[in-house]
N, C-alpha and C positions, 0 to 999 in steps of 0.2 A: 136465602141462607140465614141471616140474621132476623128473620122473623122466626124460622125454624127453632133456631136458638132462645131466643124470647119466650116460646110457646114452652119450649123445654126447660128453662130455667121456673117458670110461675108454675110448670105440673112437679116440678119438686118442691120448689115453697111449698104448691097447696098441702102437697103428699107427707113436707117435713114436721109432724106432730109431734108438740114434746109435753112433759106434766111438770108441775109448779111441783117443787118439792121445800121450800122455805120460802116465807114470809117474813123480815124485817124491816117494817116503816114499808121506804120507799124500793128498799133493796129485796129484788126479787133471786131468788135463782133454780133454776129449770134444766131438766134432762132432759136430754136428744137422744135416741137408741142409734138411729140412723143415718143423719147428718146434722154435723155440730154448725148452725148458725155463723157466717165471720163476727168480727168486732165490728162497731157500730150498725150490725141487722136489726130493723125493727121488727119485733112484736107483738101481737095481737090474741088479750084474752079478756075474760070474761065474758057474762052474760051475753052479751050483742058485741061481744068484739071492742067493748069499749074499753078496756087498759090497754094502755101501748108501755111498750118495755123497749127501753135500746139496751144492746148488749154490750157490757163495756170490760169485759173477760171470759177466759175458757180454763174453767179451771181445774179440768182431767181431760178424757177422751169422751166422755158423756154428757158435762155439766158448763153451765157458763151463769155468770153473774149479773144480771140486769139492772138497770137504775128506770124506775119508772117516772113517763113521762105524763103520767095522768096519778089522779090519785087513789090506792089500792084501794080502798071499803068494798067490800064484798068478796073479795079475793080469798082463795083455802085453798090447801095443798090439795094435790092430786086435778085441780082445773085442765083443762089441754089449752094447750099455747100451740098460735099459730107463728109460722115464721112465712113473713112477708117476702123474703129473696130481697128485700133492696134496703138503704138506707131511708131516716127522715129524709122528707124531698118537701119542695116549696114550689108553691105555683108560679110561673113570671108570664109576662108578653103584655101587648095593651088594656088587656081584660084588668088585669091588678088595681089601674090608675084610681085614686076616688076613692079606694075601697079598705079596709080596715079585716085583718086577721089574726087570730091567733097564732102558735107554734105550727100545726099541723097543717096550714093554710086552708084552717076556715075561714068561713067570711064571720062575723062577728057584728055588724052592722046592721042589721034585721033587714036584710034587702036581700035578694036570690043567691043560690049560689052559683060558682064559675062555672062555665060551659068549656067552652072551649079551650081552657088553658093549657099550655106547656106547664108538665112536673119537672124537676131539677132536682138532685140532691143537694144537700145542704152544706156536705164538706167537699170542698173545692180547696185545688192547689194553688197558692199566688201565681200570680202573671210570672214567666219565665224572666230572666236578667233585659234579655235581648229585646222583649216587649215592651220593653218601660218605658216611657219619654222621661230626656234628660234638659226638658226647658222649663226653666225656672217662671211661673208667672205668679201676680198678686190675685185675691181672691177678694173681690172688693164689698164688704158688707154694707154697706150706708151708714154703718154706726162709726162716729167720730173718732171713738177715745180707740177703740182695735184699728180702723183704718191707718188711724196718725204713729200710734206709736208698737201694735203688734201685730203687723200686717199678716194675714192669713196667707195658705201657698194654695194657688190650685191642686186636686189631688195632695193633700198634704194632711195631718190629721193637727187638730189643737185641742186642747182640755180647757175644759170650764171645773176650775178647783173652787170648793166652797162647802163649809158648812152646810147644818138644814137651815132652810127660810132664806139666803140672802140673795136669789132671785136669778140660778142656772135654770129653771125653767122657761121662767119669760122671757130671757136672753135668749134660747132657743126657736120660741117660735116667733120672737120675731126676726128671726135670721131663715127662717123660713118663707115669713110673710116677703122679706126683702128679696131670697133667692127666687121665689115667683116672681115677684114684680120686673127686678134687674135681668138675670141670667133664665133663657128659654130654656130651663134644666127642671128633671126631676129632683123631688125633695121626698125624703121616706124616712118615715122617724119610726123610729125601733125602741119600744119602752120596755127596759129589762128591769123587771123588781119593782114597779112603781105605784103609786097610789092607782086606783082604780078611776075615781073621779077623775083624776088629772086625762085621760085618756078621752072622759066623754065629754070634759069641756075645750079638750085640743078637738077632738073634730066638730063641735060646733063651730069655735072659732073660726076653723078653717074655712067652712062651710059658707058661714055668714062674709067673710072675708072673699071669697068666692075663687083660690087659690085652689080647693081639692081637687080640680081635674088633673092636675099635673103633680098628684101626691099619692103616697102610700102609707099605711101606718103597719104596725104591727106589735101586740105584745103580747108579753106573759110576766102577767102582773105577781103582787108581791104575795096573794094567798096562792097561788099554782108553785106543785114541787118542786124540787130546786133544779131537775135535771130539766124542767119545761122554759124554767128561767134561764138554763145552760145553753141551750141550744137557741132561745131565739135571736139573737145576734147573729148567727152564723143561717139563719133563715132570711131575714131581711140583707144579709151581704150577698146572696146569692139571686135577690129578685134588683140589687143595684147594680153587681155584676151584667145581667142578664141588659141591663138599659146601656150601660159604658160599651160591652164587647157588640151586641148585639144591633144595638139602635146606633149605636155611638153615640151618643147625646151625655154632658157634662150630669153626675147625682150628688146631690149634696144629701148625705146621711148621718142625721141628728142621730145620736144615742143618748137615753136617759135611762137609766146612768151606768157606765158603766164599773163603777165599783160593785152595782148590784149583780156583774156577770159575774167577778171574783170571789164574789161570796158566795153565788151558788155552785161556784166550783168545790169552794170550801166544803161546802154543806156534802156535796156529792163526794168528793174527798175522804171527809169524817164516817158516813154512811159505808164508804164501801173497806172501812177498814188501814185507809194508809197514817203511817206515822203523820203528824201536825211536826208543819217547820215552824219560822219562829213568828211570833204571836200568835201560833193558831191557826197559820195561814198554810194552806195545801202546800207541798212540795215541788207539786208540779205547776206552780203559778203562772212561774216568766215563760212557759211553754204554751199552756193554754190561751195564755195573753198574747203570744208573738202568733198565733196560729189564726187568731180573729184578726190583730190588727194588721197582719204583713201582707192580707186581701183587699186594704184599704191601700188604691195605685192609681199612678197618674199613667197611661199608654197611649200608643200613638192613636189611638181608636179615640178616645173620650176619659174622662176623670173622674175620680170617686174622692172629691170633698169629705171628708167627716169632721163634725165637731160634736165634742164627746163631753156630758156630764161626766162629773166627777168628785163623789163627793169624798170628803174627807174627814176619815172618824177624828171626831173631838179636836177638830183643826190643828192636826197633828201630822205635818207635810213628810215626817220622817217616817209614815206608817209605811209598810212595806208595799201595800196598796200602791198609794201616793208614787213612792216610787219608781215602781217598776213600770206605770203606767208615763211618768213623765219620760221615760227613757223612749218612748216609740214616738212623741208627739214632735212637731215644727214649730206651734205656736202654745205657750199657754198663760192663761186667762186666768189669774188670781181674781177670786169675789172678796174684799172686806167686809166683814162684817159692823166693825166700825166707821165703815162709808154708807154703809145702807143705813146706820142708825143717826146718821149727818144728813140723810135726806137725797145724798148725789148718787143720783141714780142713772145708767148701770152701776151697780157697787163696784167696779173694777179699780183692782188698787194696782196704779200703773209704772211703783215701784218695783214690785213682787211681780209684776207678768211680764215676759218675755217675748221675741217670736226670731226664729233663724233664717228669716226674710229680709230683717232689718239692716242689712249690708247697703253702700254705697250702690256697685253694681248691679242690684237687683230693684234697688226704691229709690235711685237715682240720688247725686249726691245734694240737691236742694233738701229734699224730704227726710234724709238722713241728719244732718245737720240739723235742722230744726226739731227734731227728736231729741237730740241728744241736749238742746238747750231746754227742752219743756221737760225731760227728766233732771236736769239739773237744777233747774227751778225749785222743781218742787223738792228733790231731796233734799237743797239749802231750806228750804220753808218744813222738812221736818226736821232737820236739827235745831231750827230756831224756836220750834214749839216750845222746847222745855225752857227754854230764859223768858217767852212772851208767859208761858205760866207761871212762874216765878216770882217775874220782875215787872208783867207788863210791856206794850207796847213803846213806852216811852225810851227806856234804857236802850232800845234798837238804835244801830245810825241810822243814817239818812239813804243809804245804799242797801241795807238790811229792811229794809222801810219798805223802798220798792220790791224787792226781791219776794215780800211777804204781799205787796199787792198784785203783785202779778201771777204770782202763786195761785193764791185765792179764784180770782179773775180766770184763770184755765181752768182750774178743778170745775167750778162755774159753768163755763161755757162746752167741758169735754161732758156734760150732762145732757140727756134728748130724751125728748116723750117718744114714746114707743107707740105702732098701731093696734100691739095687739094689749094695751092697757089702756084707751082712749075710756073704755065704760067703766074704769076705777076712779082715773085721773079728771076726766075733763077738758086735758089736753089732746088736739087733735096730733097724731104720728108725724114723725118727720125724718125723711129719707135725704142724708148730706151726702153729696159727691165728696170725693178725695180732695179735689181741689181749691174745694168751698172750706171747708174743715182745715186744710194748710195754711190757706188765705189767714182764716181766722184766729189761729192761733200764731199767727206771723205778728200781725198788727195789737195783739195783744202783747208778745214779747216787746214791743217796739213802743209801749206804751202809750198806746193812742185813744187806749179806754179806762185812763187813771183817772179819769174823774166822773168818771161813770157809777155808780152805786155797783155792789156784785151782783146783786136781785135782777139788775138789768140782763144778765147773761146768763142768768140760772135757767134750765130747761126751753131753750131754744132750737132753731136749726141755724140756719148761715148768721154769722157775724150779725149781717146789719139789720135783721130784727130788733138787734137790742136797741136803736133808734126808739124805735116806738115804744119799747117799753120802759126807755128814760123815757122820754116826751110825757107818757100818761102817769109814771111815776111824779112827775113833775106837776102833773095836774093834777093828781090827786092829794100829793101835800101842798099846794098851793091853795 
């Protein structure tokens, strides 16, 4: 019966033929005599069937308004348009792993394409209330400075906030390089709006790191229409889906970035004609954004991690962007830009970044406590910056004195060379357990490395490295 039905739904697709009667940019719209297309049907015209159209209104009994997801050149009124019967769909199952797509789930990697894969469409409903799991766990990265003070949630989403240049990408893959190594979980990065390069030097990297078996990529970079860049978020949620309900198995899903999915909403927005709310930004913002991320869940099956670029026009946290975005996140991850230009790398300025993990009950009350003294460290060592510019170190007490060494000494040691910048840097990667990174920031409050130079704990892993690098410090001015 249900194949009957099948057979009968694709002999009306083929049968439902409609003709292009305007062209605007990317905004198509087509007559149906026969059968009006639903909302979100894909499309299919020109030459070889190469422009896809998704439908995103009906706007008589004959006509509907399309946003294309390819780019129109060569397109004229009176063309025939096919209607597909189904929505965009995305390929999933073990065939994906390694392998690199676009929107439409091509492959894109100059390697065969898929055989045997399961289609899925790409809009899916969140996990029902009932499905959720309600257990709180930490999501452990090997990066010190997020471990110690903005602990990540499994299934939980967090934002990487920052300017251009101050280094959410690199953050990213090596939160990658880490989820391979640590957690038997897939990792699938979803590049929305992004540079083109950035995409061929993440899968070398990967590659040469030898992490891609247990990876996915996908994008729709920043010269592809804006409805291509709209939907591919919601392409890659559905081949992570596909591993949580499916396999069951834990997905950590990087996005870069998603501001660039709000702007192509924008763009798609402006195109099809809706009033601009304020700055410019669609109306229907907090909707399209609640509808990607509310598929980012933690259930009793398995987990969907995300940690989500985000950048931030003119480092202006008030953009409406910025906030509507923080309003969905657990953890997030301020980048300074005046850190990155200090050298202390990750730039994370660990004033400005949060995470709703960081309770007693959930990070235990050791780990909480010592949080809360290494933020207080250091917000006395900013308010003291402006009397040391001022007046100088000397006019400090002797109690101000340490508060500004030990200051120092953390900002120091919450720094680590990354694996996936060892061919910039020189410095080989370095993957710190929770409890190495506590340790070390324990004994530092306790002042047991005051007479240590700071250079001795700049860009390490565990504490007692910096041994050796007093020792050879030592021998080297000696």
């Amino acid at each position: 019966m249900a194949d009957l039905q099948k057979t009968a739904t694709s002999n009306i697709a083929s049968l439902n033929i409609g003709k292009v009667i305007s062209i605007r940019g990317s905004v198509v719209d087509v007559r149906f005599d026969t059968l009006l297309p639903p909302i979100r049907s894909l499309l299919h015209t020109g030459t070889d069937n190469q422009i896809a159209i998704e439908v995103f209104s009906q706007l008589d009994a004959h006509r509907i308004r399309g946003i294309a997801l390819t780019p129109t050149q060569g397109l004229a009124r009176g063309m025939s348009v096919e209607d597909t019967g189904k929505p965009l769909q995305a390929p999933v199952g073990k065939e994906i792993l390694s392998r690199m797509f676009d929107v439409f789930g091509n492959t894109i990697d100059q390697k065969p394409a898929l055989k045997n894969a399961e289609w899925r469409s790409v809009h899916n409903e969140p996990p029902a209330l009932e499905k959720r799991s309600t257990k709180t766990q930490v999501f452990e990265t090997g990066i010190k400075v997020i471990d110690v003070l903005m602990p990540l949630e499994r299934g939980g989403k967090a934002g990487l906030f920052g300017g251009a240049g101050v280094g959410k990408t690199v953050l990213l893959t090596e939160m990658i390089h880490n989820m391979v190594g640590q957690h038997a979980g897939v990792s699938i990065f979803c590049g929305i709006g992004e540079r083109c390069r950035e995409g061929e030097e993440l899968y070398r990297e990967m590659k040469d790191a030898g992490v891609l078996d247990n990876m996915v990529m996908m994008f729709g970079q920043m010269n592809e229409p804006p409805g291509a860049r709209f939907r591919v978020g919601h392409a890659a949620l559905t081949m992570a889906e596909y591993f949580r309900d499916d396999e069951q198995r834990d997905v950590l899903l990087l996005v870069d970035n998603i501001f660039r999915f709000i702007q192509a909403g924008m763009e798609v927005s402006g195109l099809m004609g809706q009033m601009p709310a304020r700055l410019g930004y669609q109306p229907t913002m907090g909707t399209e954004l609640s509808q990607l991320e509310e598929r980012i869940a933690n259930t009793g099956s398995g987990a969907i991690t995300s940690i989500q670029a985000v950048y931030v026009p003119a480092d202006d946290f008030t953009d409406p962007a910025a906030v509507h975005t923080f309003s969905h996140l657990s953890a997030s991850i301020v980048l300074s830009r005046k850190r990155a230009s200090e050298g202390l790398y990750p730039a994370i300025d660990p004033l400005q970044s949060s995470s709703k993990m960081a309770t007693p009950n959930i990070i235990g009350q050791r780990h909480y406590d010592l949080a809360q003294d290494i933020r207080r460290t250091l917000a006395q060592y900013s308010e003291l910056k402006d009397i040391i510019a001022m007046l100088g170190m000397e006019q400090l007490s002797s109690e101000d004195h340490k508060v500004v060494g030990r200051a120092r000494r953390l900002e120091r040691f919450l720094t680590q060379p990354f694996f996936t910048t060892e061919q910039f840097t020189g410095m080989s990667g370095k993957l710190v357990s929770l409890d190495d990174a506590l340790d070390g920031c324990e004994r530092i409050l306790a002042d047991e490395f005051e007479d240590y130079p700071e250079s001795a704990l700049y860009m390490i892993g565990v504490i007692d490295e910096s041994h050796e690098k007093y020792k050879q410090s030592a021998v080297e001015e000696g």
